[in-house]
PDB file of N, CA, C, O and CB in Angstrom:
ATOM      1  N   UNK A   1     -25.385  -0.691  -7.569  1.00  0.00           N
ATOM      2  CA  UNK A   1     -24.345  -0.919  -8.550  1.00  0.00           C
ATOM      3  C   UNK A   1     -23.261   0.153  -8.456  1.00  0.00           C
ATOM      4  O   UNK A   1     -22.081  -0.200  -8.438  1.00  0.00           O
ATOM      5  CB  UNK A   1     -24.940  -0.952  -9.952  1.00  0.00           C
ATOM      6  N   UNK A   2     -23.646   1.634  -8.388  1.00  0.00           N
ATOM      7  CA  UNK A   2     -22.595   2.482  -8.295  1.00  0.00           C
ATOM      8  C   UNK A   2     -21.573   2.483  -7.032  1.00  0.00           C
ATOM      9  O   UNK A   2     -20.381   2.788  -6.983  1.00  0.00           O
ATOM     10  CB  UNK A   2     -23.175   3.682  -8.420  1.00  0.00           C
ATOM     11  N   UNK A   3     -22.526   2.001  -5.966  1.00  0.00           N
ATOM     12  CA  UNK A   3     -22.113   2.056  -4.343  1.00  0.00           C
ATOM     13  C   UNK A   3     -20.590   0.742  -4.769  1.00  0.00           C
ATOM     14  O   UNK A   3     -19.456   0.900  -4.316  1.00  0.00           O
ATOM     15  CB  UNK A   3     -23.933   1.254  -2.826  1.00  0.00           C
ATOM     16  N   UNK A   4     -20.942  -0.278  -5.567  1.00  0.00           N
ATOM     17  CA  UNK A   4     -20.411  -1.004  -5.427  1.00  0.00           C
ATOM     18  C   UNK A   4     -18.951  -0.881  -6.075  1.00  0.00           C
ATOM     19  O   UNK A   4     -17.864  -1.195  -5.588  1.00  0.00           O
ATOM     20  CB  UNK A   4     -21.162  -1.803  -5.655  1.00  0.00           C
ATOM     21  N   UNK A   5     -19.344  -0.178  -7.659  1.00  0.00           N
ATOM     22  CA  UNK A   5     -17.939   0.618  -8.112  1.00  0.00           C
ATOM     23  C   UNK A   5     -17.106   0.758  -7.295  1.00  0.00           C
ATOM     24  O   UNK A   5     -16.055   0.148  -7.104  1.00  0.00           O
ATOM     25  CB  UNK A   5     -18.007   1.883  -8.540  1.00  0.00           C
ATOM     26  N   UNK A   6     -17.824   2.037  -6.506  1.00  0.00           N
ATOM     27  CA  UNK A   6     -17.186   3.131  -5.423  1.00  0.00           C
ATOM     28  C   UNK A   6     -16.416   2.504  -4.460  1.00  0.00           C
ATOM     29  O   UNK A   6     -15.376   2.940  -3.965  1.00  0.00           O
ATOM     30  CB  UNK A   6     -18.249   3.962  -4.604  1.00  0.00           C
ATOM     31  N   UNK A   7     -17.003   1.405  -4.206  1.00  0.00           N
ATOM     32  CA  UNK A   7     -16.104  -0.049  -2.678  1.00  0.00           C
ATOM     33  C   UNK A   7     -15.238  -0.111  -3.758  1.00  0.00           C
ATOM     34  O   UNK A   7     -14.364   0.756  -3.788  1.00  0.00           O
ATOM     35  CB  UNK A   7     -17.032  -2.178  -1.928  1.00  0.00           C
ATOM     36  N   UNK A   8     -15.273  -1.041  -4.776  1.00  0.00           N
ATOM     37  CA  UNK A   8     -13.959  -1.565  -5.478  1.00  0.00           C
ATOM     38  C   UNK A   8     -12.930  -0.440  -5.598  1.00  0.00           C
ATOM     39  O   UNK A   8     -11.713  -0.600  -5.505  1.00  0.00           O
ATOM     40  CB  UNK A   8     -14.266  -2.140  -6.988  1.00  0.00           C
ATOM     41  N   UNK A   9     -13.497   0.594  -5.791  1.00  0.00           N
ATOM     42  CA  UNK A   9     -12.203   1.793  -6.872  1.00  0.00           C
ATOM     43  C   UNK A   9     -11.582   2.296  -5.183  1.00  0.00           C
ATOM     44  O   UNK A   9     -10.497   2.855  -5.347  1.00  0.00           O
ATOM     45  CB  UNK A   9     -13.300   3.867  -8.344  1.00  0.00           C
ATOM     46  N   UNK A  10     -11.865   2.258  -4.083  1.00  0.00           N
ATOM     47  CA  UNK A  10     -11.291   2.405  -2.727  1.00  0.00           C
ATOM     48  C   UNK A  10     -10.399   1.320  -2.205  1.00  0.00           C
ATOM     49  O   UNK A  10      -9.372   1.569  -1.574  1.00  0.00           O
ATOM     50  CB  UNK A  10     -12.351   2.546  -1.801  1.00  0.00           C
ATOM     51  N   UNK A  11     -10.794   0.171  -2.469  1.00  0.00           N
ATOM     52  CA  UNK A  11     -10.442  -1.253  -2.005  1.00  0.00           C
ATOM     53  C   UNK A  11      -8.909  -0.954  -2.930  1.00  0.00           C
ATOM     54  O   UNK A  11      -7.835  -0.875  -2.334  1.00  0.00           O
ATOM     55  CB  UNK A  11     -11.757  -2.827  -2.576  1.00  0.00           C
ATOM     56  N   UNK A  12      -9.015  -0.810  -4.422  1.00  0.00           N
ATOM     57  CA  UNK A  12      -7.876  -0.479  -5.037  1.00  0.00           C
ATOM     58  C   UNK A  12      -6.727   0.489  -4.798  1.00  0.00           C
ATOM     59  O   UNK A  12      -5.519   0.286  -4.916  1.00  0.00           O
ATOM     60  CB  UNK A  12      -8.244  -0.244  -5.937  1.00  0.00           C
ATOM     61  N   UNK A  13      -7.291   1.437  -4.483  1.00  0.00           N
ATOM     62  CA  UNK A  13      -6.660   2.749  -4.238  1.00  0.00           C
ATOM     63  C   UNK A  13      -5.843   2.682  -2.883  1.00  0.00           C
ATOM     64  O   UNK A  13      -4.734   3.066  -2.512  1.00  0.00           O
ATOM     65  CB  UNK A  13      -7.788   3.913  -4.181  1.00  0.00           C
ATOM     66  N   UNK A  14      -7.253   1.798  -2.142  1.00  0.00           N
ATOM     67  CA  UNK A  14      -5.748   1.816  -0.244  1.00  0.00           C
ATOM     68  C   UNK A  14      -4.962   0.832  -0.828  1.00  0.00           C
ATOM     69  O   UNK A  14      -3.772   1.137  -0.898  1.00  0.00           O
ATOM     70  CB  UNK A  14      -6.401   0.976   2.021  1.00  0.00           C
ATOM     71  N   UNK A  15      -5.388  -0.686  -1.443  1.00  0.00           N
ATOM     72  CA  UNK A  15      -4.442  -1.741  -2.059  1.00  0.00           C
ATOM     73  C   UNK A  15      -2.908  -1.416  -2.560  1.00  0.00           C
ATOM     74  O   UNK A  15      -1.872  -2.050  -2.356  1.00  0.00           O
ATOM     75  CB  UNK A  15      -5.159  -2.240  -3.261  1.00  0.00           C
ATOM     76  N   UNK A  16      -3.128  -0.246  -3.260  1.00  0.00           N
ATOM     77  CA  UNK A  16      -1.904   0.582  -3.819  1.00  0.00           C
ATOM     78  C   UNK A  16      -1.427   1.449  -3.146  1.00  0.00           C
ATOM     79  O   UNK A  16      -0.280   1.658  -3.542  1.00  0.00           O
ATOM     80  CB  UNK A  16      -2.074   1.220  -4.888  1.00  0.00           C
ATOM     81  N   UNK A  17      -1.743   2.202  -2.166  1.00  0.00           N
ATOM     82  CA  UNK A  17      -1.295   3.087  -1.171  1.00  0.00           C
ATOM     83  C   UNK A  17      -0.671   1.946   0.017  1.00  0.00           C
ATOM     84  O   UNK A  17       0.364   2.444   0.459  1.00  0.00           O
ATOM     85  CB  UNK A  17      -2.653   4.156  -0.628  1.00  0.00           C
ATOM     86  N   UNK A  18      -0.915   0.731   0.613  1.00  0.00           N
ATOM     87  CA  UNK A  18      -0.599   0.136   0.888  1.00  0.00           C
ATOM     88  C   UNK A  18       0.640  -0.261   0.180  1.00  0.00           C
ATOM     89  O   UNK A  18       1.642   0.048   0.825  1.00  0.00           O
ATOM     90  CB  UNK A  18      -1.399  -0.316   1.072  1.00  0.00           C
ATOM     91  N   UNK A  19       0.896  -0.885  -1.011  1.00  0.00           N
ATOM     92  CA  UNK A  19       1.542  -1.394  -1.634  1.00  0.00           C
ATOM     93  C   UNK A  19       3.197  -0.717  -1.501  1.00  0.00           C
ATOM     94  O   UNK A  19       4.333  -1.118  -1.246  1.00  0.00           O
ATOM     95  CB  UNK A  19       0.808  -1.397  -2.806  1.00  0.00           C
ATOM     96  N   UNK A  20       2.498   0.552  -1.850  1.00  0.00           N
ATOM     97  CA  UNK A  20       3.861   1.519  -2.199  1.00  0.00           C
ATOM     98  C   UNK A  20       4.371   2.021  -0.974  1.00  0.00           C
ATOM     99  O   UNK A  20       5.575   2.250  -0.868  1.00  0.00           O
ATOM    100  CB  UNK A  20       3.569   2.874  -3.172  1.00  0.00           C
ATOM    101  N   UNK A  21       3.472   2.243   0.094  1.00  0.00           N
ATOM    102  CA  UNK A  21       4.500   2.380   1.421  1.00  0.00           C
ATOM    103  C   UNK A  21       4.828   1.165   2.202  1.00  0.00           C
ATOM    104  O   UNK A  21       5.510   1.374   3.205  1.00  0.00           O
ATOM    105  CB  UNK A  21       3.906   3.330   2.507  1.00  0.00           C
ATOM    106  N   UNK A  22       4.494  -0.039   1.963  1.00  0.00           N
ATOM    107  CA  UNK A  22       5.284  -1.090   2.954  1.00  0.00           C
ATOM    108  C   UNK A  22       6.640  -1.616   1.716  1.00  0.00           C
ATOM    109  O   UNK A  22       7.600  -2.292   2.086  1.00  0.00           O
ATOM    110  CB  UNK A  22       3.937  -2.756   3.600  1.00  0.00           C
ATOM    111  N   UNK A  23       6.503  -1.272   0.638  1.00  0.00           N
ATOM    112  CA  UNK A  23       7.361  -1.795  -0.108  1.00  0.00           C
ATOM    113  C   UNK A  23       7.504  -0.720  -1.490  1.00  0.00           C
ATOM    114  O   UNK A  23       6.899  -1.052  -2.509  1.00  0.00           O
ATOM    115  CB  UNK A  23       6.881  -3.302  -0.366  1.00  0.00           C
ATOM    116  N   UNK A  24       8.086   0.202  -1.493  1.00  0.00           N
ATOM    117  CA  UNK A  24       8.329   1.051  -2.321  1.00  0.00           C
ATOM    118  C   UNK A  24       9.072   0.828  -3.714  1.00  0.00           C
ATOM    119  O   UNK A  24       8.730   1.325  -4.787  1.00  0.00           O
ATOM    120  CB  UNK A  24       8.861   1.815  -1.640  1.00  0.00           C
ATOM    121  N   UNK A  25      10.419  -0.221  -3.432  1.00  0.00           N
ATOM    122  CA  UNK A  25      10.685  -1.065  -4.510  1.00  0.00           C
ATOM    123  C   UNK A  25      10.098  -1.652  -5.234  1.00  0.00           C
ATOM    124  O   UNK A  25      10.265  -1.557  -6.449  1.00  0.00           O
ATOM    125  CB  UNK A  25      11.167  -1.709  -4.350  1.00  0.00           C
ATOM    126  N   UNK A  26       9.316  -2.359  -4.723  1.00  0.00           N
ATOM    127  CA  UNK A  26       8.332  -3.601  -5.626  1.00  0.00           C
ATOM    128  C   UNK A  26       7.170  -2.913  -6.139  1.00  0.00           C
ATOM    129  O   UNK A  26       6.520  -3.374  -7.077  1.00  0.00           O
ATOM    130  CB  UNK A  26       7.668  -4.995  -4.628  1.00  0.00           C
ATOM    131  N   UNK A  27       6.892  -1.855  -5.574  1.00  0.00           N
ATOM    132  CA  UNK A  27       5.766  -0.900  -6.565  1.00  0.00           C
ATOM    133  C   UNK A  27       6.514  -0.293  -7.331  1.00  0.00           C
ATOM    134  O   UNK A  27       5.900  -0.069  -8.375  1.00  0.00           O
ATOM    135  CB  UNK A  27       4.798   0.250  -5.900  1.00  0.00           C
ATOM    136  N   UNK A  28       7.821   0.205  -7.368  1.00  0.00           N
ATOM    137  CA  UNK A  28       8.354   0.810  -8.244  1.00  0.00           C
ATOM    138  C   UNK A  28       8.524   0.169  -9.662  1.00  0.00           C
ATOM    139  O   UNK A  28       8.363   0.673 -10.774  1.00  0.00           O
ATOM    140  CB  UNK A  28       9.392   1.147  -7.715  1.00  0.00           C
ATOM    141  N   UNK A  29       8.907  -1.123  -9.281  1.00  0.00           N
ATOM    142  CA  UNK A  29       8.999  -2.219 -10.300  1.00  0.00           C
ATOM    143  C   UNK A  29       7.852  -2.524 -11.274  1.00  0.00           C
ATOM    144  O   UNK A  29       7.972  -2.556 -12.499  1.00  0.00           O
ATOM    145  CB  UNK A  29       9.230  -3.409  -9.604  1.00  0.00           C
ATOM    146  N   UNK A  30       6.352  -2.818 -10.349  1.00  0.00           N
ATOM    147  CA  UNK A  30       5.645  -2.848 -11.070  1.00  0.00           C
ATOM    148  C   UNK A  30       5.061  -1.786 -12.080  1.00  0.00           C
ATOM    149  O   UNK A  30       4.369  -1.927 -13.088  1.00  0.00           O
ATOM    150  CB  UNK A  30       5.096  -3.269 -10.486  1.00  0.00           C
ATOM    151  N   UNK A  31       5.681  -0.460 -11.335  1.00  0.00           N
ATOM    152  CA  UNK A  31       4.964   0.612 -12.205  1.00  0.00           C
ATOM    153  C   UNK A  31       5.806   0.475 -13.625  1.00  0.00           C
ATOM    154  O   UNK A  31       5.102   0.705 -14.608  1.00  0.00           O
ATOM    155  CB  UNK A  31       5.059   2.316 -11.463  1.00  0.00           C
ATOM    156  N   UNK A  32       6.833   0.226 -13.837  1.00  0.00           N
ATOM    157  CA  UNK A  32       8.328  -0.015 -14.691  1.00  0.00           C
ATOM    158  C   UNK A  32       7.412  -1.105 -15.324  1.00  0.00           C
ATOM    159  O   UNK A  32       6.838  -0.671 -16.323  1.00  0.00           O
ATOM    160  CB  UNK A  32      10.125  -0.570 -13.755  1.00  0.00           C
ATOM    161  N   UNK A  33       7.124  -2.359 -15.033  1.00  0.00           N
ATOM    162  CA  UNK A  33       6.654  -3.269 -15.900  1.00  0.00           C
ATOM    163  C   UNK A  33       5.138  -2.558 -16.901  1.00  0.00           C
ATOM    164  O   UNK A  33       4.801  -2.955 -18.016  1.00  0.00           O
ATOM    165  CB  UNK A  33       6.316  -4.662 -14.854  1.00  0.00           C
ATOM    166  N   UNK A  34       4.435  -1.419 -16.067  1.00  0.00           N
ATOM    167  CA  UNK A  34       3.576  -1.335 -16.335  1.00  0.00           C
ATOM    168  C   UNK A  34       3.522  -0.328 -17.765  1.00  0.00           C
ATOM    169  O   UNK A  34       2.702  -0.378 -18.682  1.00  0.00           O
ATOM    170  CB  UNK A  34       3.031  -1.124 -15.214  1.00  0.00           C
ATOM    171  N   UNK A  35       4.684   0.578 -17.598  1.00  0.00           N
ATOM    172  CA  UNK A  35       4.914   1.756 -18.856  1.00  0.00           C
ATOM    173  C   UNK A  35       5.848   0.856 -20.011  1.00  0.00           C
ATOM    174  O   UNK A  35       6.065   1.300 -21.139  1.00  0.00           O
ATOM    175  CB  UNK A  35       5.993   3.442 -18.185  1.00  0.00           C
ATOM    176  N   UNK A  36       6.331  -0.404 -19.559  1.00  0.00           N
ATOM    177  CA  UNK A  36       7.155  -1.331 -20.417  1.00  0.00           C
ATOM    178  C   UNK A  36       6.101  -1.763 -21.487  1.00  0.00           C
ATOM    179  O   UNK A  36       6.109  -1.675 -22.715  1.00  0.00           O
ATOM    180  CB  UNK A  36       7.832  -2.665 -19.549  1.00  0.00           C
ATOM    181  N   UNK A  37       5.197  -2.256 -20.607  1.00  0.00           N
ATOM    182  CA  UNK A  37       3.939  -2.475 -21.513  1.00  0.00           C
ATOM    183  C   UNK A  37       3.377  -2.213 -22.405  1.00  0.00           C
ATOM    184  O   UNK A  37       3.040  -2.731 -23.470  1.00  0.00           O
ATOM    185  CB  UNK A  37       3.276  -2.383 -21.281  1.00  0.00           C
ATOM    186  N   UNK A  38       3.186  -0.462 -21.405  1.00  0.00           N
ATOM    187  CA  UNK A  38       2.319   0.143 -23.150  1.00  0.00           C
ATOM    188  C   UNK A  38       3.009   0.641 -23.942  1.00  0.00           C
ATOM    189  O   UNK A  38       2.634   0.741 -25.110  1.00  0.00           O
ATOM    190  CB  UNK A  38       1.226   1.319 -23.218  1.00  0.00           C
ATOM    191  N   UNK A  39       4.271   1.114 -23.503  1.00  0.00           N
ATOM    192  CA  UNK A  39       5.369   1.396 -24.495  1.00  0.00           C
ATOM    193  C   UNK A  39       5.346   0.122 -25.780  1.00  0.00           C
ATOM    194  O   UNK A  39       5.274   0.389 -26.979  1.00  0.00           O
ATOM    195  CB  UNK A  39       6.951   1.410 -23.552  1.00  0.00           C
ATOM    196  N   UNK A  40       5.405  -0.923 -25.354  1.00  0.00           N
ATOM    197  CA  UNK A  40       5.518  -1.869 -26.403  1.00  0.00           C
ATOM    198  C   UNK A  40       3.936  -1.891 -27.175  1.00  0.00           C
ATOM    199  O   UNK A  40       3.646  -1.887 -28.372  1.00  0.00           O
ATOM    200  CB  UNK A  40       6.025  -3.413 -25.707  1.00  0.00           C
ATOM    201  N   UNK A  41       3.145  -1.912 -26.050  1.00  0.00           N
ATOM    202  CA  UNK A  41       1.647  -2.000 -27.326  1.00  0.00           C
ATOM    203  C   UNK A  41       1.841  -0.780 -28.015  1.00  0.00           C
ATOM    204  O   UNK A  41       1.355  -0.920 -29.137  1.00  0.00           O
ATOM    205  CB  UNK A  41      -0.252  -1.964 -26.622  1.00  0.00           C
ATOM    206  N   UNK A  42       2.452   0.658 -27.837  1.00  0.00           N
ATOM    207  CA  UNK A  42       2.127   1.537 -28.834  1.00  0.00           C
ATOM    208  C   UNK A  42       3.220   1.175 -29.842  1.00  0.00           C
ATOM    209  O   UNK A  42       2.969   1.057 -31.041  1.00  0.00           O
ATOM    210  CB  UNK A  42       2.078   3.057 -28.365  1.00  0.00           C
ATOM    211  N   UNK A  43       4.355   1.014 -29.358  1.00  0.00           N
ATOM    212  CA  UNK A  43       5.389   0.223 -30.466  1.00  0.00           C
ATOM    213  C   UNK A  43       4.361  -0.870 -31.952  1.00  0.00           C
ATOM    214  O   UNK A  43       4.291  -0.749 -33.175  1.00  0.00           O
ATOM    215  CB  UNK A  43       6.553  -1.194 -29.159  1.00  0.00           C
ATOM    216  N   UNK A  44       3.848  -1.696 -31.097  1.00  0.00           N
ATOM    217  CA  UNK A  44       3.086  -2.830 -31.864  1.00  0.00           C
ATOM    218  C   UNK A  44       2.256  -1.848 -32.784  1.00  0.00           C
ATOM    219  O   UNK A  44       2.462  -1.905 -33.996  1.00  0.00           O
ATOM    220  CB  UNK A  44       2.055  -3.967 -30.819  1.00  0.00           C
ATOM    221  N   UNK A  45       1.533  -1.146 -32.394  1.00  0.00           N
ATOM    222  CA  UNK A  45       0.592  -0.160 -33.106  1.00  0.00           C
ATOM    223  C   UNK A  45       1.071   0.462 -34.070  1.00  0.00           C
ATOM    224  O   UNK A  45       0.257   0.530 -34.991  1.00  0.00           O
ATOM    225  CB  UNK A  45       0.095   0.791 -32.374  1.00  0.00           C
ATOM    226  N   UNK A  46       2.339   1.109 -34.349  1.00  0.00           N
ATOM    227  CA  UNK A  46       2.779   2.043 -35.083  1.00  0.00           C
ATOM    228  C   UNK A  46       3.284   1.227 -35.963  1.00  0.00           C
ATOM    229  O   UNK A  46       3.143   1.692 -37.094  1.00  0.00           O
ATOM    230  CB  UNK A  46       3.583   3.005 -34.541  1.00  0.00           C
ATOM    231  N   UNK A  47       3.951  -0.052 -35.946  1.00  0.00           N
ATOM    232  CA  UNK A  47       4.574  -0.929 -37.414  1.00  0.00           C
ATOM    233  C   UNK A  47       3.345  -1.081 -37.720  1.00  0.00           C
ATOM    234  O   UNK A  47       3.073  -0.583 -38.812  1.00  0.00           O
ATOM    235  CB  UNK A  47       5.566  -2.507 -37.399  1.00  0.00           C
ATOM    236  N   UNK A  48       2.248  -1.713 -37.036  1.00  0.00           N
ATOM    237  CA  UNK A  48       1.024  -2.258 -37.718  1.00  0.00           C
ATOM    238  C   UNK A  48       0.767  -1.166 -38.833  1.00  0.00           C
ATOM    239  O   UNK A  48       0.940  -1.536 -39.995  1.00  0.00           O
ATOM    240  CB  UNK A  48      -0.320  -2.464 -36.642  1.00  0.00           C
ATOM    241  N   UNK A  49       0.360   0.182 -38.601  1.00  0.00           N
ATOM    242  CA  UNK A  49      -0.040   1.448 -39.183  1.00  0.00           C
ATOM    243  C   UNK A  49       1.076   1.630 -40.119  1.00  0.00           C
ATOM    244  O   UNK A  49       0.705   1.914 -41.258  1.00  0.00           O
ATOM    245  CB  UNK A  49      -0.243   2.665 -38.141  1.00  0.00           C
ATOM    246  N   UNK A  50       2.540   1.531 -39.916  1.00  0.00           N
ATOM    247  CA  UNK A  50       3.475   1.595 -40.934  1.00  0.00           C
ATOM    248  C   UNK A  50       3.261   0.939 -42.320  1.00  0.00           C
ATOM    249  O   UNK A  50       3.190   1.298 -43.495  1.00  0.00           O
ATOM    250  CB  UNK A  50       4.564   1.105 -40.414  1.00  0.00           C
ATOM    251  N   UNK A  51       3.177  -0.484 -41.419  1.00  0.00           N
ATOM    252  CA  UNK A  51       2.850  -1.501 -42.479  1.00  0.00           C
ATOM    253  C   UNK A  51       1.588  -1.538 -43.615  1.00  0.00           C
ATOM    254  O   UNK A  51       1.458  -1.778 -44.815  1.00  0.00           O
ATOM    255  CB  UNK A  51       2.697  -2.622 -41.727  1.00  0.00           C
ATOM    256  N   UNK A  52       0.690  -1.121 -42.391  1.00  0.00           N
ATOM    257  CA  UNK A  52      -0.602  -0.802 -43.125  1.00  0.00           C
ATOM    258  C   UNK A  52      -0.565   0.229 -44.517  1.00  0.00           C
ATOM    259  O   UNK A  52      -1.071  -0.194 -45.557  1.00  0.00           O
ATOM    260  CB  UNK A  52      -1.537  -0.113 -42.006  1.00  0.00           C
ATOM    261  N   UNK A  53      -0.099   1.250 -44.488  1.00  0.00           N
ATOM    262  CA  UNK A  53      -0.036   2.163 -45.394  1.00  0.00           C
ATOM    263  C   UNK A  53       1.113   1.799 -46.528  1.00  0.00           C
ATOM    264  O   UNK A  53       1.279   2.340 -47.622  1.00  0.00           O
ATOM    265  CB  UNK A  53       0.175   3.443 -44.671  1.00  0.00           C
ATOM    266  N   UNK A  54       1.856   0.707 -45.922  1.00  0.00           N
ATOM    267  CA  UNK A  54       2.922   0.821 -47.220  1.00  0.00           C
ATOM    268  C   UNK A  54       1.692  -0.395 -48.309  1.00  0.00           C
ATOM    269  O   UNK A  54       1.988  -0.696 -49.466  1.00  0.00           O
ATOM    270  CB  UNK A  54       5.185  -0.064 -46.694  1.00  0.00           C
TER     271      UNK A  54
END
């Protein structure tokens, strides 16, 4: 089971090392979609908590 982690979390890691040197744009992009993201879930979080307390 751990051996198998260990394949996936490598398989990922060249996947993305791959990614970002044949195409540096389009990883750039995705990383941009990716902080867009949680920027907005912590956005979502903080009215919730706003709201919550009023």
């Amino acid at each position: 089971m751990v051996q198998t982690k260990k394949l996936a979390l490598y398989a990922v890691v060249v996947f993305v090392l791959y990614t970002i040197i044949t195409s540096p744009a389009q990883a750039a992009d995705f990383v941009q979609i990716g902080f867009e993201g949680i920027s907005s879930a912590a956005q979502g979080v903080g009215e919730f908590m706003t709201e919550l307390v009023r």
